[in-house]
N, C-alpha and C positions, 0 to 999 in steps of 0.2 A: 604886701599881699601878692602881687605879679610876683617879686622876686621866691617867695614861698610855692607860687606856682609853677614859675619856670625850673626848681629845684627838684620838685614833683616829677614834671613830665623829663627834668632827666634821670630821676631813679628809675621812672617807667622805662626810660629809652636803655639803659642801662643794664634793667637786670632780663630784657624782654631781648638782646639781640644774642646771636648764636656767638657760646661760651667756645675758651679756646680749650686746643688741648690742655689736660692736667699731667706730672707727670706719676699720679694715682691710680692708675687704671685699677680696678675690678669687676669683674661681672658675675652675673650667675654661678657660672662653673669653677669661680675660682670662692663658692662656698663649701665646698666638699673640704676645702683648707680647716676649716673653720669647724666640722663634723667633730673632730678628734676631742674636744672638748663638751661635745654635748652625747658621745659614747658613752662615758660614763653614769649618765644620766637616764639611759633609754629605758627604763622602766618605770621612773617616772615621767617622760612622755609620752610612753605607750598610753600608763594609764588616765594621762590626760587627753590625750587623742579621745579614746574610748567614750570617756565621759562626756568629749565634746560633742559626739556624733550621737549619741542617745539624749544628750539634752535637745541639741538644734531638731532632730525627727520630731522628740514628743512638743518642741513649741512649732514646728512646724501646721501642728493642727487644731490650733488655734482660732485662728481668722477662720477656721471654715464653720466653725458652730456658727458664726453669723448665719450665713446660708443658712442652718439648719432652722435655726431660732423664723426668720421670716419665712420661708418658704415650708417648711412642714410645721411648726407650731401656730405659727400667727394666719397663711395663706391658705395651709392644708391642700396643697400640689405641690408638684415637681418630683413625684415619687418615682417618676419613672426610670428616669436614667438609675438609681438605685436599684429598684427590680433589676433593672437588666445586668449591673454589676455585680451583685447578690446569685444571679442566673451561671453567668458566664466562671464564676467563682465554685459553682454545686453546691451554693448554698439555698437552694431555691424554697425548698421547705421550710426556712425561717422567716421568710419576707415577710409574714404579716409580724409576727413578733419584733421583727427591725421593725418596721414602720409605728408600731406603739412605742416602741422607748424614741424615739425619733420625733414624736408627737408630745413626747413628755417634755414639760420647762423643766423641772424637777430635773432628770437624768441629764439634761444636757448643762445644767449648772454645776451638777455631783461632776460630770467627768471633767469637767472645767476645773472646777477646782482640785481633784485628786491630779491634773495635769500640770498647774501652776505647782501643787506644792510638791510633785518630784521632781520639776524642773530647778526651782527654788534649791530644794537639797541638794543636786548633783551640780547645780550652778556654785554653789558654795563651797561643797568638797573639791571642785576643777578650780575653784579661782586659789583656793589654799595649795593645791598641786603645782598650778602654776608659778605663785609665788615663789614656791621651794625652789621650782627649775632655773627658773630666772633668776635668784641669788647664787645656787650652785653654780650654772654655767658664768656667772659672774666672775665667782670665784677658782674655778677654773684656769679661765684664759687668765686672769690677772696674776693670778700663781704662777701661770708657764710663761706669762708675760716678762714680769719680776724676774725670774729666774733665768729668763734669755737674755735680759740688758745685763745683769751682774755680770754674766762670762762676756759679754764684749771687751774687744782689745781697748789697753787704755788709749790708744791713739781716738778712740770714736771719742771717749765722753771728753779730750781735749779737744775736740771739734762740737762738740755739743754743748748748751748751756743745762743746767738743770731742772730749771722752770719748765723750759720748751717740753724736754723728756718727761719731766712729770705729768706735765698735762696731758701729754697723748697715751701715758698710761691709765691715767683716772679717766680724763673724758670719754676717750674713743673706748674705752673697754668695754663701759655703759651702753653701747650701743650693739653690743653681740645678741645681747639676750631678746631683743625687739626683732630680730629677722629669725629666729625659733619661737621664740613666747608670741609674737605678735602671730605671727605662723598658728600656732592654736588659738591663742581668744580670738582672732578678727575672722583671717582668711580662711583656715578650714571650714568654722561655722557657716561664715559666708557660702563657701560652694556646697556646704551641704543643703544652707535655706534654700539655696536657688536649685539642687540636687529634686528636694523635697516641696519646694513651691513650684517650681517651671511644672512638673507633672501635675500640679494638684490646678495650676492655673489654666494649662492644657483641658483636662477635664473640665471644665465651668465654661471656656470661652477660646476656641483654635485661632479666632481672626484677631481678638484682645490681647492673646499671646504674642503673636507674631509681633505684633505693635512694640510691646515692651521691650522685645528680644532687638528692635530693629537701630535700639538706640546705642548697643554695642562698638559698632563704627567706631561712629562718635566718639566713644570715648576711648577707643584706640589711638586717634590723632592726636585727641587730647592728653594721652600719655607720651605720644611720639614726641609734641612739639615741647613738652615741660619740661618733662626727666633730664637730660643733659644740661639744662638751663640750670634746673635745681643741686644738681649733682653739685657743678663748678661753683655755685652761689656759695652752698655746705664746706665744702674745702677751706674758700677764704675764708667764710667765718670760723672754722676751725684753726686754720693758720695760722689768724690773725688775733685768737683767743689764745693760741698757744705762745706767741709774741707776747702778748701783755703777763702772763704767766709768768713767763721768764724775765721780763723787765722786773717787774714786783719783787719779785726773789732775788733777783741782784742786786736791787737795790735798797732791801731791808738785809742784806750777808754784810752787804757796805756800807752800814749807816754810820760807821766811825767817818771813812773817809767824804761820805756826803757832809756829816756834821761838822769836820775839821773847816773842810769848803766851804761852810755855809750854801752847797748847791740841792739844796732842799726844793729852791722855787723851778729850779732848771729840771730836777728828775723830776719832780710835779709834772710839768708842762711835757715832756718825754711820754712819761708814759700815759697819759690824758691824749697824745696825740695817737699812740696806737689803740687804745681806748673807743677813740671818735672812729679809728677805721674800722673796728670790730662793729660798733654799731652800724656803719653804714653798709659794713655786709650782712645784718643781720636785717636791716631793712630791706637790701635787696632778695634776700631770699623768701623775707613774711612775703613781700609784692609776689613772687613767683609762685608761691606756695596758694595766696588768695587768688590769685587769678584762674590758676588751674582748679583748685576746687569750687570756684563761683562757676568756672565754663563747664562743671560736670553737675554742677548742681542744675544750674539752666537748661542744661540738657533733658534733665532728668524734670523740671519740672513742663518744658514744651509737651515733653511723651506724656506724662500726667492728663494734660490739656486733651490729648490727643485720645485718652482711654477714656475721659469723660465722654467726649463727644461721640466717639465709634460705640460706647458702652452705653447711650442714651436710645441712638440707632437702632441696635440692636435688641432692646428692651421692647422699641417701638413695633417693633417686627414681630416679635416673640420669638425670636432667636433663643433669650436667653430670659429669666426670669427675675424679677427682681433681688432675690435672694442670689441670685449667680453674680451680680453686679456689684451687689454691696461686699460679697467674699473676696472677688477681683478686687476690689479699690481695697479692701484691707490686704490682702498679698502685695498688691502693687507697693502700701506704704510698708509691709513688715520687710519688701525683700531690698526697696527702693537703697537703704543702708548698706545693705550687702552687696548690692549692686554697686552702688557707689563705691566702697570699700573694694571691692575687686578691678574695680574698672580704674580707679585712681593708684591701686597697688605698686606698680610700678614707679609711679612718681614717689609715692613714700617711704619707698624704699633708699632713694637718691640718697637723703644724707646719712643712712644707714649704709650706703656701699663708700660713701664719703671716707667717714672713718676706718671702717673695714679696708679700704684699700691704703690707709697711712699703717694701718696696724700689720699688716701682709707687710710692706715693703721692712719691716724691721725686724719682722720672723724671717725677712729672708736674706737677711744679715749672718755672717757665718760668725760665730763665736769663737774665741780664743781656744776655750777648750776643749775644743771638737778636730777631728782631723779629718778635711775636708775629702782629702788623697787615697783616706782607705775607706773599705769597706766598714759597717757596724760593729760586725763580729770580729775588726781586728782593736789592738788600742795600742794605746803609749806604753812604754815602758816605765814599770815602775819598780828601782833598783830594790834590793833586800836590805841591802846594806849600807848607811852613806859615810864615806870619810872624810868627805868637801875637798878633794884635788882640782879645782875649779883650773883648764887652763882655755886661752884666748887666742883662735890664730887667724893672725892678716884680717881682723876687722876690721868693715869699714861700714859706718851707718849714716846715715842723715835722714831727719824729716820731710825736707822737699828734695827731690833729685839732682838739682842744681849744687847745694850748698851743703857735703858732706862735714858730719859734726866728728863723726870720728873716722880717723885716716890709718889704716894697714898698724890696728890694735896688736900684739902678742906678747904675752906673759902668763908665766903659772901661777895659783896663787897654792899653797901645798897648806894640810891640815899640821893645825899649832901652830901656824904660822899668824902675827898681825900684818896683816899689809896696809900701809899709808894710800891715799892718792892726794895728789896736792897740785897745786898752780891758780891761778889767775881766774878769773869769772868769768864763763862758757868755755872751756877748756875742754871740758865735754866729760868733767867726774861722776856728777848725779846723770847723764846717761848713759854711762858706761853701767851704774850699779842697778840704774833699770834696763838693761840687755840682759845682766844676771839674773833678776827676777822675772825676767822672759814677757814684758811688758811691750818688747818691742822687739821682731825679730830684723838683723841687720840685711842688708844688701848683697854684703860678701863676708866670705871669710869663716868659721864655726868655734861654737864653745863649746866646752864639754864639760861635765863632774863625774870622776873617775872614773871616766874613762868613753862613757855612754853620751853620744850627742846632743844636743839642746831639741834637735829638731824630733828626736824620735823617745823625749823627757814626758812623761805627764804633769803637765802644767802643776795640779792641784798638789801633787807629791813636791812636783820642784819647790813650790813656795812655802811649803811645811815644812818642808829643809833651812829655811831661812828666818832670819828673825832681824826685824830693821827698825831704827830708829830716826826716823825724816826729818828730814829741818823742819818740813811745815807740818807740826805735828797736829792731828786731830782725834779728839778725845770724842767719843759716845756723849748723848745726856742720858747716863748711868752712874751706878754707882763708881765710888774709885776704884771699890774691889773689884765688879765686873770689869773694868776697863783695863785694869792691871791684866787680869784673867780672859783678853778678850784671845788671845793667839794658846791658851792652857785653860778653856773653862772648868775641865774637873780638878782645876788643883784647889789644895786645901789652905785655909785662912792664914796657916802657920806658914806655907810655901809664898803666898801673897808679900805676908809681911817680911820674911828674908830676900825677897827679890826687891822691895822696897824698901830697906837696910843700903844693898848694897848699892843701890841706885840715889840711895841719899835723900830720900822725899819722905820716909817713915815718920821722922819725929814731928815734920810739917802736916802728914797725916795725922797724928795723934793729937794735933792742935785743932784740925776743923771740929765742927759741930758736932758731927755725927762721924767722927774717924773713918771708918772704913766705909762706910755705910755714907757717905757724904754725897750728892750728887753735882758733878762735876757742870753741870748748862751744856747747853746745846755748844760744841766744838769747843768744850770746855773753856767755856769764857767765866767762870766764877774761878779761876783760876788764874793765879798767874803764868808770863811763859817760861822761868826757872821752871816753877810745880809740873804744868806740860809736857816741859821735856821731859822731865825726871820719871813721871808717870810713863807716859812712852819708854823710856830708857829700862824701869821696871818691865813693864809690860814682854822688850822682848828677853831679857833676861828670864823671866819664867816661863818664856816659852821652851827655850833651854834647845837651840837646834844646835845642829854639828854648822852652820856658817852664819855668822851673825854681820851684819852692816849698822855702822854709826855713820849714818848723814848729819856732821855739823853737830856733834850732839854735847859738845860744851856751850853752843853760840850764846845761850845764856843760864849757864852755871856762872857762878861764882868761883873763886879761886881754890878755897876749900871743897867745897864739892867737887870741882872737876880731877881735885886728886885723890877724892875716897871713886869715883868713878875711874880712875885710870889705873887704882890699885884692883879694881874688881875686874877690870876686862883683862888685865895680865894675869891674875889668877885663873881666868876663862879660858884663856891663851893653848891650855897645855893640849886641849884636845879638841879645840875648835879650829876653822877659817876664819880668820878675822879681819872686815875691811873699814879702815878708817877714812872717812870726806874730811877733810878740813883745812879751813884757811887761816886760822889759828897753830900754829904750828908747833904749840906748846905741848898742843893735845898730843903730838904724835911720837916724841921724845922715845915711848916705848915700842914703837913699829920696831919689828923684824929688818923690813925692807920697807920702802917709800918709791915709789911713782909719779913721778913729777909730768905732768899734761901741759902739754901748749899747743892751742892751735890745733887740738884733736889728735893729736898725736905724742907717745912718750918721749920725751926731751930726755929724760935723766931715771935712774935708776942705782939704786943704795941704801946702806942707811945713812941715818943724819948723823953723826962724824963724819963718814965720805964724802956727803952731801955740801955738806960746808967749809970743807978745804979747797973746793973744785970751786971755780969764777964763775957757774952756770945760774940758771935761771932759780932755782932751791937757795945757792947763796943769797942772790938778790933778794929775795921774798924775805929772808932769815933776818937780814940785815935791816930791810924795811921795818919788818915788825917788831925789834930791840930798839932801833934810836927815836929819840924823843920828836913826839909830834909835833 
C-alpha cells in the first residue's frame, strides 16, 4: 500500500513539474499551415458556422421563460422593466397585448416548444454538416500527407522505420479535424451562449453578472500553468505510441527470423517494455488533464456559491425578483459549460498542437521531386526523346562524410550496349545503380543521359526511363497480373503473358490456382524466390524502357532459366542500355563490356575474354567461382 502510494505522489511529482523543451514547437500562427486543407471545404463551414449561430441564439432563450413563467404567470409583477424595453424600442402601443401573451402558460409552452423543435432540427442538420467536414478535412491532409512521404528521398525512409511513420500518419492526422470541427460544435457556440447570455444576464442582475464574469482570471492561470505541461505529457505519449507501432511491425515482417531464434519471449518482453512507457505517459497526461479540469470546475463551482448567496441578498432587498434569480441560476448553469469550455480551451487544445507540430515538421521536409532552388513556375527537364547514353564523371558518393562508398566514378554506358558491374560485396555496385535511379544525389562529380544533367532531369521522367529488377525483390498483395503490370498498367493480358514467357515464370503461372489472377501475399510470400524474381524480372520487361537494370536477377534462377533469361535480355540488347549486378559471373558471359569495382572504385574494365587473360581482380573472382568447393 505505501509503496502504491509513494508511486502516486511520483506520478503527481512528475507530471505536475515544468516540462522541457520539445523539439515540436507549434503555436497559433503556425495554423493558417493547416488552412490549405480546410479551403476546399469552406462552404461547407460556412454553412455550419451559420447554423451554429442560429441554433446557440434561439437556445439561448431558453432559461429566460423561467422568469416569465414565475414572475408574470404565477406572481403577476415585474412587468416593468418590459414596459420600459417595449418603450425604448417604439413599441409602446403593444404593451398591454405583450403583457397577455406573457401571462399566458399556454403561449409560453407554444414558444418553448416551437423553440426546442427548430433547435432540434438545425442541431441535427449542423451535426450531419459537421460530420461531413470532419472526414473531408481528414481526408484531405491524409491524401497531401500520403503523397509528401512518397516523394521523400530514399535516404529518409532508410533512417526511418515503418511502423514509426505509419503511426504519425494515421494517428496525428485525426487530430486536424478537432482544431476546425471542435472550432464549431464547442467554441463558437460557446462564445455566442456567452455572446447571447452575458447580455440577457446583464439585463436580470449588473452586480450577479460581474460576479460570474470575475471568475475569468482564474481560469486564465489555470490555463497558463497546464498547457505546456499537457502539450509535453501529449508528445511522449505520442512518441512513445509511435515506438510500440514500429516495434509490432518489425517484429511481425520478422517473424521467420524471431521463429528460427525461438526469440518469441525476448520481442515479447521488448515491446511490453515500450508498452509500459506509453502507459505511463498516458497516466501522466490523464493526471494533468484531471487536475486542470477539477481546478476549473472548482472554480466555477466557489462562483456558483457566491451567486447563491449575492442572489439571495439581493432578492432580500428587492433588488431583483424571484423570477430574475431563478433565470440567473439557469444562465449561470446553461453558460457554466461554455464557460468552462472556453476557459479550459487552450489547455485542450495542447495535444491537438502536439500532433499538429510532428505533422508540420514532415511537411516541411523537402521532397525529392521538388526543386528546392527554383521558383514554381520553373521545372525539370523533361527530354522528348530518350536514347539511354547514360555517362558518369569523377563520382564520388558516400553516406556518411567520413567513409566515401564510391571514389572519382567515370564511364559511358552507350545505347545497345549490356554493361556488366562486378566485384566483391560492398564494392559500391547496387549504389552506383541507385545514383542512376537518382535515389541518391552524389557529393561530386555529375551524371548525365544524353546529354542533359542529372541535376536539372525530372525525377518522375527519369525513372520512367528505367526498368529494374532488385535482389530484394517485392511483390504487391495483388494479383500476378497486376504486379506483372505494376511499371505498364494499361497493357494487355496478351502483353502480360509474353513478358512472362520471356521471363520464364509463365508455365509456373499456369499452374497456380487462379493463373493470372492468383494473388501473390503480402511481399509476395505465397511465392516462392525463383517465382519472385521472375515475376519482377516480367514486370520490368513489360515495362519495356530504353535502360533496363538487373540487380542479381539469376541469384535464384535455376540453370535453365537463367539461359531463356539471358537469351531474352540479348535480344533486348539491340536498342536498349543495359546494366548487369552480378556476383555470379555466368550471368554476364553476354555483357558488351564489364566493370569490375573494388573498394568503390573501377579496378578493371573489358569484356570477359580480356578480363580473364589479365592476373586482375575479374581473373580471381573467375577462378574462385569455376574450382570445386
Amino acid at each position: 500500500m505505501l509503496n502504491k502510494i509513494k508511486e502516486t505522489l511520483g506520478y503527481l511529482t512528475e507530471a505536475l513539474k515544468k516540462p522541457e523543451q520539445t523539439r515540436f514547437s507549434f503555436g497559433y500562427s503556425d495554423i493558417t499551415f493547416f488552412l490549405q486543407f480546410l479551403r476546399p471545404e469552406w462552404k461547407l463551414f460556412s454553412i455550419s458556422l451559420l447554423l451554429t449561430v442560429i441554433m446557440t441564439g434561439l437556445g439561448s432563450l431558453l432559461p429566460l421563460v423561467s422568469k416569465f413563467l414565475i414572475d408574470f404567470v404565477v406572481m403577476k409583477k415585474g412587468f416593468e422593466r418590459l414596459e420600459v424595453f417595449l418603450i425604448s424600442i417604439g413599441l409602446a402601443n403593444y404593451i398591454q397585448y405583450a403583457r397577455q401573451l406573457f401571462e399566458s402558460m399556454n403561449f409560453l409552452l407554444l414558444a418553448m416548444l416551437i423553440i426546442g423543435i427548430m433547435v432540434g432540427l438545425i442541431g441535427l442538420i449542423q451535426r450531419y454538416l459537421i460530420f461531413r467536414l470532419e472526414q473531408e478535412l481528414t481526408f484531405n491532409l491524409q491524401s497531401a500527407l500520403f503523397d509528401h512521404i512518397l516523394r521523400f528521398p530514399l535516404s529518409f525512409f532508410k533512417k526511418s522505420q515503418v511502423g514509426y511513420l505509419s503511426s504519425r500518419v494515421s494517428d496525428d492526422v485525426n487530430m486536424l479535424h478537432i482544431i476546425f470541427v471542435q472550432t464549431i460544435s464547442q467554441i463558437i457556440p460557446g462564445i455566442f451562449r456567452l455572446f447571447f447570455g452575458i447580455g440577457i444576464i446583464f439585463f436580470l442582475s449588473i452586480k450577479l453578472s460581474f460576479i460570474l464574469i470575475g471568475i475569468l482570471p482564474l481560469y486564465i492561470f489555470i490555463n497558463y500553468y497546464f498547457a505546456g505541461r499537457l502539450r509535453s505529457a501529449t508528445l511522449d505519449e505520442l512518441e512513445n505510441s509511435s515506438f510500440v507501432s514500429r516495434d509490432i511491425q518489425e517484429v511481425i515482417s520478422g517473424i521467420e527470423t524471431v521463429k528460427a531464434y525461438s526469440a518469441e519471449k525476448k520481442e515479447t518482453q521488448r515491446v511490453l517494455g515500450k508498452m509500459r512507457s506509453l502507459i505511463q505517459t498516458r497516466i501522466k497526461r490523464i493526471i494533468i488533464t484531471l487536475f486542470s479540469d477539477y481546478s476549473a470546475r472548482g472554480s466555477q463551482f466557489i462562483v456558483t456559491l457566491l451567486i447563491m448567496w449575492f442572489g439571495v441578498q439581493e432578492i432580500l432587498k428587492e433588488a431583483i425578483t424571484i423570477g430574475d434569480y431563478v433565470a440567473f441560476t439557469a444562465y449561470v448553469i446553461y453558460l457554466s459549460s461554455s464557460l468552462n469550455s472556453l476557459a479550459v480551451f487552450h489547455i485542450s487544445l495542447q495535444p491537438v498542437f502536439a500532433s499538429l507540430g510532428r505533422l508540420l515538421e514532415i511537411f516541411r521536409i523537402i521532397p525529392e521531386l521538388k526543386k528546392p532552388e527554383l521558383k514554381r513556375t520553373e521545372a525539370y527537364t523533361k527530354p522528348e526523346k530518350t536514347e539511354g547514353k547514360i555517362i558518369f564523371r569523377d563520382i564520388t558518393f558516400s553516406y556518411e562524410e567520413r567513409n566515401p562508398l564510391l571514389k572519382n566514378i567515370t564511364f559511358t554506358a552507350f545505347p545497345g550496349e549490356i554493361l556488366a558491374l562486378v566485384g566483391p560485396s560492398g564494392a559500391g555496385k547496387t549504389t552506383l545503380v541507385n545514383l542512376l535511379l537518382k535515389f541518391y544525389t552524389p557529393q561530386s562529380g555529375s551524371i548525365s543521359i544524353d546529354g542533359y544533367d542529372f541535376k536539372e532531369i525530372n525525377t518522375s521522367w527519369l525513372r520512367e526511363q528505367i526498368g529494374i529488377v532488385s535482389q530484394d525483390v517485392f511483390l504487391f498483395n495483388d494479383t500476378v497480373e497486376n504486379n506483372i503490370k505494376y511499371g505498364n498498367p494499361l497493357a494487355t493480358r496478351e502483353e502480360v503473358i509474353d513478358a512472362a514467357k520471356k521471363a520464364g515464370i509463365h508455365d509456373d503461372i499456369e499452374n497456380f490456382p487462379d493463373k493470372y489472377d492468383t494473388y501473390s501475399g503480402e511481399r509476395g510470400v505465397k511465392l516462392s524466390a525463383g517465382q519472385r524474381q521472375r515475376i519482377s524480372i516480367a514486370r520490368a520487361l513489360l515495362k519495356n524502357p530504353p535502360i533496363l537494370i538487373f540487380d542479381e536477377p539469376t541469384s535464384a534462377l535455376d540453370s535453365e532459366t537463367e539461359t531463356i533469361l539471358k537469351d531474352s535480355i540479348k535480344r533486348l540488347s539491340s536498342n536498349k542500355t543495359i546494366f548487369i549486378i552480378a556476383h555470379r559471373l555466368s550471368t554476364i558471359d553476354i555483357a558488351d563490356r564489364i566493370l569490375v569495382l573494388e573498394n568503390g572504385e573501377i579496378a578493371e574494365s573489358g569484356k570477359h575474354e580480356e578480363l580473364t587473360q589479365k592476373r586482375g581482380l575479374y581473373n580471381r573472382l573467375f577462378r574462385e567461382e569455376r574450382s570445386p568447393s
